[in-house]
C-alpha positions in Angstrom: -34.8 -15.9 -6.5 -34.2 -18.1 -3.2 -33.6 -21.1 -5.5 -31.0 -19.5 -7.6 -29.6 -18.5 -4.3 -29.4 -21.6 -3.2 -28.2 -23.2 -6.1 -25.2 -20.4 -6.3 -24.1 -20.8 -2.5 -23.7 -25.0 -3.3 -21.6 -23.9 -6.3 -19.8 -21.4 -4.4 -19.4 -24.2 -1.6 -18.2 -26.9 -3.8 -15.6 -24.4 -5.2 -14.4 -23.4 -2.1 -14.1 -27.1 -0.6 -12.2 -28.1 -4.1 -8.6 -27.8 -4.8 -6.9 -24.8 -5.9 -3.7 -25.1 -7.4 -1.4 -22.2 -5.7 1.9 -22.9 -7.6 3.4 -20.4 -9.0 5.0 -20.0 -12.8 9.1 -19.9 -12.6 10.3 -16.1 -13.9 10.4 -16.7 -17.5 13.7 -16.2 -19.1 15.1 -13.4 -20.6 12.1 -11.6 -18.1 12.9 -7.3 -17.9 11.0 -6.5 -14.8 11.4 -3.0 -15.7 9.7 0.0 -13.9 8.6 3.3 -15.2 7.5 6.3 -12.9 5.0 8.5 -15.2 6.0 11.0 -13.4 10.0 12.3 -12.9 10.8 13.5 -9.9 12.1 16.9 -11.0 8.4 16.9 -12.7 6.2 16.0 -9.2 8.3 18.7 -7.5 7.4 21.2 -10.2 3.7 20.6 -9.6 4.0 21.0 -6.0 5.7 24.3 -6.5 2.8 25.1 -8.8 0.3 23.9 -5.9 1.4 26.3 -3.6 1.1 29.1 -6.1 -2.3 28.1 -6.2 -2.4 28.0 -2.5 -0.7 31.3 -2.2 -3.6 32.9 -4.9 -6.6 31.8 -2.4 -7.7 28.9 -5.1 -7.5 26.1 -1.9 -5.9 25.6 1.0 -4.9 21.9 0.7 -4.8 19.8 -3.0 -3.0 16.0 -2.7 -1.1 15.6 -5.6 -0.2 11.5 -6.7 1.7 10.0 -9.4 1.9 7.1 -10.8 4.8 3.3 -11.0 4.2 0.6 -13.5 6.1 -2.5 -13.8 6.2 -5.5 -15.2 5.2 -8.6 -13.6 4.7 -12.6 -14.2 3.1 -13.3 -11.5 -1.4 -13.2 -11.4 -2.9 -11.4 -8.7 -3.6 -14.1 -6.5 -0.1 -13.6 -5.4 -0.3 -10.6 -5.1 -3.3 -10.4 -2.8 -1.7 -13.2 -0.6 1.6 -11.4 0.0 -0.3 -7.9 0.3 -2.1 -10.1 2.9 1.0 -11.1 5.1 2.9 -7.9 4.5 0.2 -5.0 4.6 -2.6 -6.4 7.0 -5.7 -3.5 6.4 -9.2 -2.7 7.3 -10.3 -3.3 3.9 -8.1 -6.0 1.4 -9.3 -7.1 -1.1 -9.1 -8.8 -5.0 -11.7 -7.8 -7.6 -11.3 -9.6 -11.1 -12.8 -8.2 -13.9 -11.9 -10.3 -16.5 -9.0 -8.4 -18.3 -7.7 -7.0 -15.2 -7.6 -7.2 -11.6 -7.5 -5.0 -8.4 -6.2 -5.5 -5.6 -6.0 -3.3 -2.3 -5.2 -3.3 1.1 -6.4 0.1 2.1 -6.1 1.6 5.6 -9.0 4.4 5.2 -12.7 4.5 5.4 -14.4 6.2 2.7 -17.6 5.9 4.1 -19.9 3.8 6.3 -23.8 3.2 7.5 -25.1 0.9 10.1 -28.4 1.8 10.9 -28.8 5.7 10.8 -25.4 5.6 12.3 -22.5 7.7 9.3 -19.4 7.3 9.2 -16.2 8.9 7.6 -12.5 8.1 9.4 -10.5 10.5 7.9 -6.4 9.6 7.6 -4.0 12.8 7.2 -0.8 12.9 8.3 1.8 10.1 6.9 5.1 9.1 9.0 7.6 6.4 7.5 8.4 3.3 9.9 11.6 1.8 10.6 10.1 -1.2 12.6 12.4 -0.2 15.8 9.8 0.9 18.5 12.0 3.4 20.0 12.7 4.9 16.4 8.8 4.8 15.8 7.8 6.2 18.7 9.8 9.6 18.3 8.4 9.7 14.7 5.4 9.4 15.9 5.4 12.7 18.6 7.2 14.3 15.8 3.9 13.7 13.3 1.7 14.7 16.1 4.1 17.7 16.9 4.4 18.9 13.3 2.4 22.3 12.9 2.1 21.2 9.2 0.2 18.1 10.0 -1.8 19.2 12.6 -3.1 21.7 10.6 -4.2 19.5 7.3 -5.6 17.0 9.4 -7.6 19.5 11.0 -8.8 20.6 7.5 -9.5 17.7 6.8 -11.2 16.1 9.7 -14.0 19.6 9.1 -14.2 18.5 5.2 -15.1 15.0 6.7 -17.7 16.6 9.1 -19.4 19.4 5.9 -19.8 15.4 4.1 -21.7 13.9 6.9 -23.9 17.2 7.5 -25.3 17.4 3.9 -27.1 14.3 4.8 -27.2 13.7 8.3 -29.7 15.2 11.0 -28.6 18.8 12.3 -26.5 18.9 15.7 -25.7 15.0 15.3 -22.5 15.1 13.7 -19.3 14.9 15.9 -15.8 13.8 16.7 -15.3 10.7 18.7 -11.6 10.0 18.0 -9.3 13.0 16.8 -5.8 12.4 15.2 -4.7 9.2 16.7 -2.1 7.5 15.7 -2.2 3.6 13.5 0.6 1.9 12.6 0.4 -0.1 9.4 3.8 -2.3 7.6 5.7 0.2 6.1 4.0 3.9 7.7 2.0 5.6 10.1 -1.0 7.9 9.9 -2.8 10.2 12.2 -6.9 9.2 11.9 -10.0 10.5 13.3 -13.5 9.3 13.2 -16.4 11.6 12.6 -19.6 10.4 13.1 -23.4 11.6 12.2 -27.2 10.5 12.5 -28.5 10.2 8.8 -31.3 11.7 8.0 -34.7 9.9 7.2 -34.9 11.1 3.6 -31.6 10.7 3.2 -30.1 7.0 2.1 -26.5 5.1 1.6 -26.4 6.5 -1.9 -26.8 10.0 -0.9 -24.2 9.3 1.4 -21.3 7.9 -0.6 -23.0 11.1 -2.9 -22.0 13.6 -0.3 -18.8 12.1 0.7 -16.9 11.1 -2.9 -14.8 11.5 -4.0 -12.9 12.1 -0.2 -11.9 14.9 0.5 -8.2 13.2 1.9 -7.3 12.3 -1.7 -8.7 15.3 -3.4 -8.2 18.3 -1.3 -9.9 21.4 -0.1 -12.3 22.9 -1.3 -13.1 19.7 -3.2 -14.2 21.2 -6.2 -11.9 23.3 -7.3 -9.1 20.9 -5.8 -10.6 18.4 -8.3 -10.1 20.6 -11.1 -6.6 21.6 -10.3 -5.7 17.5 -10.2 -7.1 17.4 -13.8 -4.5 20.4 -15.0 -1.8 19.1 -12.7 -1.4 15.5 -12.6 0.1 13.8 -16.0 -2.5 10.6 -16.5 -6.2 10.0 -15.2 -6.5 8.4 -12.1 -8.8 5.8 -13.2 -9.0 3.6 -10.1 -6.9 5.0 -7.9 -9.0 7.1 -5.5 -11.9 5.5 -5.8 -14.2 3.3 -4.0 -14.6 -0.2 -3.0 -17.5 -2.0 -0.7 -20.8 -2.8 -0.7 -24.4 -1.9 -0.4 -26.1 -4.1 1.9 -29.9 -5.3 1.0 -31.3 -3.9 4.2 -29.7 -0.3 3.5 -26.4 -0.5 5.4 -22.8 0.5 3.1 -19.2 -0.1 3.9 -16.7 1.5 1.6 -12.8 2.4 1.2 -11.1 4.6 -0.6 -9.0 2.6 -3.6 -5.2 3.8 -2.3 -2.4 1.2 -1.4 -4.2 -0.3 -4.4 -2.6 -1.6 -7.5 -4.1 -2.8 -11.1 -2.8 -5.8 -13.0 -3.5 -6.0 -16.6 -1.6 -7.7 -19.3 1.6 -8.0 -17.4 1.8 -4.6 -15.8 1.3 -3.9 -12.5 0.3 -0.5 -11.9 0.7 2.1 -8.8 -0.7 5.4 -7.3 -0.1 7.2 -4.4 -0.6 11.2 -3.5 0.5 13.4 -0.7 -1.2 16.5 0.8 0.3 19.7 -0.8 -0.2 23.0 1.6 1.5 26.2 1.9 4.7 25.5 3.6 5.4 22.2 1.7 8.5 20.7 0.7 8.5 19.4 -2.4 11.2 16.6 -1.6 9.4 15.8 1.2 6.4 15.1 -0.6 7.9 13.2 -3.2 9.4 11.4 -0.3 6.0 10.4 1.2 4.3 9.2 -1.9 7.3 6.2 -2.5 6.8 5.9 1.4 2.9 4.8 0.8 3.9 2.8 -2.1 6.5 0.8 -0.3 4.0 -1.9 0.6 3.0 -2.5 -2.9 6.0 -2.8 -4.8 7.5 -5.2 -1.7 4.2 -7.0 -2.1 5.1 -7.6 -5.7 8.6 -9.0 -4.7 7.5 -11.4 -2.5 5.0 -13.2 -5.0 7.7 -12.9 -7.4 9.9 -14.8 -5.1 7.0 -17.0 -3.9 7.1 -15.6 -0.6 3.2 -15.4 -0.6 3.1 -18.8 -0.8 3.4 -19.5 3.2 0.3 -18.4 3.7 
């Protein structure tokens, strides 16, 4: 095994010390790049409305609905990732190829993560769009942290986050280091706390992740029944979106994210998710609103490779 690692780290390091040819294909003539929401409007709002029925009939208190943009595209994900790169800068970006299609992510939240015993969830509730004017920002920002409505899901939230970490961490270790704080990302802001625990010493990075997926931020509260509401509600599987992406390090640590602010690219169709947290007093515009806010990155990200923007990199 030590020889075959060494023998893949000189390939890997002959590949990486090569060329790479960045250029970019011209937009083929005649190109539609068309875009198709799987979801209508007057159709997401519905399903909010039916939410809060739900809400109303003591099924959960909090459910995060998402829908769904494809368009076409020329452009491979390379190009993507780089703009995604220079516009979207995140904890966790990333490109996974798996042959016949790609991801790529540049998501802001932390699914879950072990260093030692040391758990981790950093739960992100509460969305705010940006205008890039500081002034403008910073109002938007005490009006997020004002907003009765947000306080209260990320609060839900935040104690879903810390029920994860105490299926499998030590009793009386689980806490709250940083509570609703405020990050600013390209195109929005989000209120983000940390929650931290001491895992257990029968307990491992797999029964971690175990506890924790699928988060509780893109599924909703109680998770089980929030889950089975998103089946009935939502028009087409989720498939990646909501997921997880990291690793398992050999010496037991993990790192993950959750899979938002994530597209997929497969034969010529770039495809997008993004959900917002339904609760009793929700507007349905206003959610509807939010989920284009989250996907704003994305579909700019895809513009700029289009336009060869990327390419400064």
């Amino acid at each position: 095994l030590y020889e075959e690692g060494v023998e893949r780290l000189s390939e890997l390091r002959e590949r990486a010390q090569g060329s790479i040819n960045l250029n970019r294909p011209a937009k083929p003539a005649g190109f539609d790049s068309e875009e198709q929401f799987m979801t209508e409007r007057e159709t997401f709002m519905a399903q909010v409305d039916k939410t809060k029925e739900y809400i109303r009939a003591g099924d959960i208190f909090q459910l995060v609905l998402s829908q769904r943009v494809k368009r076409r595209t020329w452009v491979d994900s390379v190009a993507i990732y780089r703009s995604l790169r220079m516009l979207n800068p995140s904890p966790y970006t990333f490109l996974l190829d798996f042959g016949d299609y790609q991801l790529v992510g540049s998501s802001p939240e932390m699914l879950v993560q072990l260093s030692g015993r040391r758990a981790v969830t950093c739960p992100i509730a509460g969305t705010r769009k940006r205008t890039g004017e500081l002034d403008v920002d910073r109002l938007a920002e005490q009006d997020m942290l004002s907003d009765e409505k947000e306080k209260a899901e990320h609060l839900m939230l935040v104690d879903l986050g810390r029920n994860d970490l105490g299926q499998v961490c030590e009793y009386g270790t689980v806490h709250v280091p940083r509570y609703a704080e405020v990050e600013y990302y390209s195109h929005v802001m989000h209120m983000v706390s940390r929650v931290e625990g001491r895992l257990n010493h029968d307990k491992d990075a797999y029964d971690l992740v175990k506890a924790a997926f699928p988060a509780g931020t893109v599924s909703g509260a109680p998770k089980i029944r929030a889950i089975q509401l998103i089946d009935e509600l939502e028009d087409v599987p989720r498939d990646f979106y909501a997921g997880a992406v990291g690793y398992f390090g050999s010496w037991g640590s993990l790192d993950t994210c959750i899979a938002i602010r994530t597209l997929m690219l497969k034969d010529g169709w770039v495809t997008f998710q993004a959900g917002a947290g339904i609760v009793a007093d929700s507007d349905p515009a206003s959610e509807w609103e939010e989920t284009l806010n989250k996907l704003a990155a994305l579909r700019q990200a895809v513009d700029m490779a289009e336009e060869n923007l990327g390419d400064s990199l």
